[in-house]
N, C-alpha and C positions, 0 to 999 in steps of 0.2 A: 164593304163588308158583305161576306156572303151570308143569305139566310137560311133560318133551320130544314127546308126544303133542298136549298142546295147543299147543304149539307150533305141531306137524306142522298140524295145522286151521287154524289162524290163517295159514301159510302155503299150501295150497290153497285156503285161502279167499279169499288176497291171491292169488293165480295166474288165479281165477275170474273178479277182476273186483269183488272186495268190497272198495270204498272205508274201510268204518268198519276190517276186519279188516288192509287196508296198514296205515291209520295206528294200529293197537295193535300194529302189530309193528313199527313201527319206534320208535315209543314204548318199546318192551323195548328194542329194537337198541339207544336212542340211547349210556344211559350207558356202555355197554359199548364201543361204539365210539369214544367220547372219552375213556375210560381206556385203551384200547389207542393210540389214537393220539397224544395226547399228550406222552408221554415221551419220542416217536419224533418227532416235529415242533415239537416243543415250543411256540415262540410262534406256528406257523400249525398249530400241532396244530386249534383248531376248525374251520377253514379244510378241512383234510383231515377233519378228521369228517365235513364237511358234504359234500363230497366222496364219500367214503365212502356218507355216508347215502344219496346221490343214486346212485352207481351199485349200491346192494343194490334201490332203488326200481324202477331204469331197470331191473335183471337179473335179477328175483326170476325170472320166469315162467322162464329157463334151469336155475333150479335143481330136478336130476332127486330127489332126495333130501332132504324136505320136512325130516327127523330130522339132516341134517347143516347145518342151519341155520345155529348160531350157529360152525362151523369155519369153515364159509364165507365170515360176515359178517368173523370175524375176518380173514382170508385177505385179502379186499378193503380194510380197514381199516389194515393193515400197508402195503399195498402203495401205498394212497393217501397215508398218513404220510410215506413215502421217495419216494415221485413228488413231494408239494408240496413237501417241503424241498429235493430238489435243484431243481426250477423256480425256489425263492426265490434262494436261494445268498445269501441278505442275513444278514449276521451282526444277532442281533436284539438290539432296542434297551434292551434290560434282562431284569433275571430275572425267571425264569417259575417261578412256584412248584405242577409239576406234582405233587411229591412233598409236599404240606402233609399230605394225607391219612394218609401213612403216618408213624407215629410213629419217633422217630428214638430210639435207643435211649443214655441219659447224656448224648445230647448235643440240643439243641434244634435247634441252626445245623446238622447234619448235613444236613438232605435239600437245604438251601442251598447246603453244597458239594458233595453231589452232581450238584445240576441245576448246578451251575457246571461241572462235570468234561463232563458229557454234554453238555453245549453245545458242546463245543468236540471232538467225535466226528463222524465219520463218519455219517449215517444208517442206511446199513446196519449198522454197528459198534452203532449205538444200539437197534435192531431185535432184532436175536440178543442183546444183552444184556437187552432188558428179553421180552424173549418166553422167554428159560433160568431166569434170575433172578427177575421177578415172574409171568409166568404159569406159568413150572416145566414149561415144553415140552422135554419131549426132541429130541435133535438129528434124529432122523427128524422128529418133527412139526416143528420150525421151518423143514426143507428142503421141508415141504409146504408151508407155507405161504408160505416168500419164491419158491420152486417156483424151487429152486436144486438140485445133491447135496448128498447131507450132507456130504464131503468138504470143500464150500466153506463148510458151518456151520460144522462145526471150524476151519478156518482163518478163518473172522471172528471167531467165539470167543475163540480163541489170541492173533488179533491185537487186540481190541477189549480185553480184558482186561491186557493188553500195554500198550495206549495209555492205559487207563481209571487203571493205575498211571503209568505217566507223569506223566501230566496233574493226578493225584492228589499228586502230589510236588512240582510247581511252587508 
């Protein structure tokens, strides 16, 4: 595992002009960026990875703070997630088993109805819930990164978890 220092190198090195050092950091970026996106775009979650991957490529050299890397990637990766899904607006054409990875706890079929519940959410609803929930972002960081107030966290929150039961009762 490399550290936030090597990080920081691999990124002025990819600033520089170092071909091999881009593509080892976006080789890090990648999985990390289709675990954040996914959940959030679900069946065009790779879509917006790729997405994603492309404007961290296109943007590196803007980034003043080589150590704040992976908030940033994340930052970009969120927001691509909720750009392609509302571009599609297509309701997709079966499940998407973004949650296999995570173990469902007594129950097997649970992350099934979950990705069933979040499908039928809002994108941003889908965003603050899995940015509070799986990544355990506090409501100041998730307003950093949809670069919202917090104000309008909690009220996506309130209402995403609102609708999450709803939708969970059907």
């Amino acid at each position: 595992m490399l550290s936030e220092s090597d990080d920081a190198s691999l990124v002025r090195a990819a600033q520089a002009g170092d071909a091999m050092a881009m593509h080892d950091l976006l080789a890090r970026l990648e999985p990390a960026v289709g675990r954040w996106c996914g959940p959030i775009a679900l069946h065009d979650g790779p879509d917006a990875a790729q997405e994603a991957l492309t404007t961290i490529f296109q943007k590196l050299g803007q980034l003043r703070e080589p150590a704040a890397l992976w908030s940033w990637a994340r930052r970009i990766a969120i927001r691509a997630a909720i750009r392609t899904t509302r571009q599609r607006q297509a309701v997709p054409p079966g499940p998407v088993d973004w949650f296999a990875d995570i173990p469902a706890p007594d129950d097997p079929e649970l992350h099934t109805d979950i990705t069933s519940v979040l499908e039928r959410l809002a994108p941003e609803h889908r965003a603050v819930l899995v940015l509070r929930g799986v990544e355990g972002l506090t409501e100041t960081e998730i307003a950093d990164v949809l670069d919202v107030p917090a104000g309008t966290v909690r009220s996506r929150l309130f209402r995403a978890r609102r609708r999450f039961r709803q939708e969970w009762q059907r």
